[in-house]
TIBA-125316 format. One record per residue (C-alpha): x, y, z; residue in one letter. Coordinates in steps of 0.1 Angstrom, whole numbers, plus 2048, in hexadecimal, padded with zeros to 3 digits. Layout:
N
X;Y;Z;A;
...
//
This chain:
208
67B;4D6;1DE;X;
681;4D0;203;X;
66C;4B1;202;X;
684;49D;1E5;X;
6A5;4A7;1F6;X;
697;496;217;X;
68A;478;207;X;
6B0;47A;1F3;X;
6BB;47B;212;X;
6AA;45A;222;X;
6B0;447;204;X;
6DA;449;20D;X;
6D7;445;22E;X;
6D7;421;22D;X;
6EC;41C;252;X;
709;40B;257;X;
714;3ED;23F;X;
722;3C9;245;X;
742;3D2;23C;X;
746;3EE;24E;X;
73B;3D9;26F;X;
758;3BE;261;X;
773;3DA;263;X;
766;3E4;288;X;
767;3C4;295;X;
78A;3BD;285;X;
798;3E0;295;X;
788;3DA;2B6;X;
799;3B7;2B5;X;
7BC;3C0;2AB;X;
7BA;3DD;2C9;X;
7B2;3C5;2E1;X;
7C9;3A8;2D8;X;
7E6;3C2;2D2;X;
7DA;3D0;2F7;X;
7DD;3AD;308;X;
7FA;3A4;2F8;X;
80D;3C3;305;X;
7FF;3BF;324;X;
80B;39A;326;X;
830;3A8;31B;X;
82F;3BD;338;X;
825;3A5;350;X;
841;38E;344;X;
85A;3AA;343;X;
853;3B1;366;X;
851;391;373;X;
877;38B;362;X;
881;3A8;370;X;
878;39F;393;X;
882;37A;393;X;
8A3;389;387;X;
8A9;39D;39E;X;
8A0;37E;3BA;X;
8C0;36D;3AD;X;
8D4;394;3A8;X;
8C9;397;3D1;X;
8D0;371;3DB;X;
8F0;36A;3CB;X;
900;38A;3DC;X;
8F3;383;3FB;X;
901;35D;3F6;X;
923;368;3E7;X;
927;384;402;X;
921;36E;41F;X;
93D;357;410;X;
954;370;40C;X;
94F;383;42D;X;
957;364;43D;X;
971;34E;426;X;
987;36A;422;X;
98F;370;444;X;
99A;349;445;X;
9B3;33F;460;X;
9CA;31C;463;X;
9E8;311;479;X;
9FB;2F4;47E;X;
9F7;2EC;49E;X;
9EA;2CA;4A9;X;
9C8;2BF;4B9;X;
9AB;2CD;4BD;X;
9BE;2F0;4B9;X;
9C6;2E9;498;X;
9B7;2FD;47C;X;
9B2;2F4;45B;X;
9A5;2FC;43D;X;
994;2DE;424;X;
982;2E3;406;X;
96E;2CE;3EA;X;
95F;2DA;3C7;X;
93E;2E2;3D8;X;
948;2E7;3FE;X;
962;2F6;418;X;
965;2F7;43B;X;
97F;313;44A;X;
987;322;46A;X;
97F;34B;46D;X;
974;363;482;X;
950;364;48B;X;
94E;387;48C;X;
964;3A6;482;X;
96A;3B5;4A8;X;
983;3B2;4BC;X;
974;399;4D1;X;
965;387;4B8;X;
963;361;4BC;X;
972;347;4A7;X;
95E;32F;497;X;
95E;314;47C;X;
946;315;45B;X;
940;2FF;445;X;
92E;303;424;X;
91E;2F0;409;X;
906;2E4;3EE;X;
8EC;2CB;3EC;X;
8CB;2C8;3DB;X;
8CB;2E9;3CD;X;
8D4;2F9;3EF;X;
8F1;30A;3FA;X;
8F4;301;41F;X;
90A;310;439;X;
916;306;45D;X;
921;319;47B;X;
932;30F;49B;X;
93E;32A;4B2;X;
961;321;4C4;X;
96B;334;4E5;X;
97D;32D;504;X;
962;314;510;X;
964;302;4F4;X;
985;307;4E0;X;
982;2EA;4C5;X;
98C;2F3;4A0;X;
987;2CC;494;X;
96B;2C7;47A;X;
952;2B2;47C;X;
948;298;468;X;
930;2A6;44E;X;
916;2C7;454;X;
905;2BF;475;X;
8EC;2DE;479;X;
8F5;2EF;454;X;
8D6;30B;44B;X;
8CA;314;42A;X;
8E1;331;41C;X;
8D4;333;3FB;X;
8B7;320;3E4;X;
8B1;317;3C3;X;
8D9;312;3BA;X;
8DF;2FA;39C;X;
901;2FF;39C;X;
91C;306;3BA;X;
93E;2FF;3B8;X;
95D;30A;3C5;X;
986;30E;3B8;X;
9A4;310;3CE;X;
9C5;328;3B9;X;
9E3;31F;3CA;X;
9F8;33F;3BD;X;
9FC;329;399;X;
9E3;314;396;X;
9BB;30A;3A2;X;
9B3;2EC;3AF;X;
994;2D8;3BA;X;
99A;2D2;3DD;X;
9B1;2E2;3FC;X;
9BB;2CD;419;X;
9D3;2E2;434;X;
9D0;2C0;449;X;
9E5;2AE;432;X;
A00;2C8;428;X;
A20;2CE;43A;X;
A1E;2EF;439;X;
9F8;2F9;43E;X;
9F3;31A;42A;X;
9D0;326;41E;X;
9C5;329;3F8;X;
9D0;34A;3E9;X;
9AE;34E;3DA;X;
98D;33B;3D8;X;
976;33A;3B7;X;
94F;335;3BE;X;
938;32B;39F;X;
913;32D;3A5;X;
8F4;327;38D;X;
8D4;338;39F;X;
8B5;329;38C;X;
894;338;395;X;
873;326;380;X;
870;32C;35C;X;
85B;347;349;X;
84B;33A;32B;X;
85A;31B;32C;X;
882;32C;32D;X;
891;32C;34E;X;
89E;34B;360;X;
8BF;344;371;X;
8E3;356;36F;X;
906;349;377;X;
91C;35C;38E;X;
941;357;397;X;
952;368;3B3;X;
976;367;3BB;X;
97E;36F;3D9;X;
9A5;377;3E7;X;
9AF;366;409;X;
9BB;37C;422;X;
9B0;39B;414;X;
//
């Protein structure tokens, strides 16, 4: 009796079947294609995240440094090389201000602008040796301020209206723009084939 249920037993144990290998290969398959692709969603979630954060960090460091400087603008009407003014395009400015925040800070003159994707800023420091508020010609000596800019541009409210361009050298009366607009486009390299950017604007009150 315990001789036929063993050989009963043999006969159905025939091992694993074709189909059953089919269905573990297809599982096995699915698992690993569903594990890369979350993987590769992570990866490009975190990648997004930090090239997003590159433009968060550089466009406040580029509209703070604007700001810090641009408000505390200064003009007079006085003539010569002690004159200062205030002129501004749609993508640059120059102004007078102080170079630092003490009470012995220097004067100086800045001028900033775009080019080629770059947002470039000049410095010269004025003090008694050298007590010359006149602009030069151009940006001789401007650094790198900030990279990968698609878009800069800048607006000029007059206390009714903005305009494109300020000139204290050709009014009367020289007075400084109530408040100044900046417009920037970061763009940092693309991720699958869509580019990661953001636009900022920053107004920024005069005098404040």
């Amino acid at each position: 009796m315990k001789k036929d249920t063993l050989f009963l037993c043999l006969e159905e144990d025939k091992g694993v079947t074709l189909l059953e290998v089919l269905i573990a290969i297809f599982i096995f398959t699915f698992v690993c294609l569903s594990s890369v692709l979350i993987l590769k969603n992570a990866l490009l979630s975190s990648r997004k995240k930090t090239v997003e954060k590159d433009i968060l960090s550089e466009s406040i460091y580029i509209t703070e440094f604007i700001e810090n400087r641009i408000r505390n603008a200064m003009v007079n009407d006085l003539e010569g090389k002690y004159r200062m003014n205030f002129k501004g395009g749609s993508n640059w400015v120059k102004f007078v201000c102080p170079f630092s925040e003490s009470k012995e800070g220097d004067i100086a003159k800045f001028g900033i602008y775009w080019k080629e994707c770059k947002i470039m800023v000049e410095m010269i420091r004025v003090d008694k040796n050298n007590p010359d508020f006149t602009f030069f010609d151009g940006f001789p000596g401007a650094q790198v301020l900030g990279e990968d800019v698609k878009l800069f541009s800048l607006k000029y409210f007059d206390g009714e209206n903005w305009k494109k361009n300020w000139d204290t050298e050709i009014m009367e009366e020289p007075k400084l723009p109530k408040m100044i607009e900046i417009t920037m486009v970061i763009l940092k390299g693309k991720i699958e084939g869509k580019e990661i950017g953001r636009e900022i604007k920053k107004t920024i009150k005069i005098g404040w």
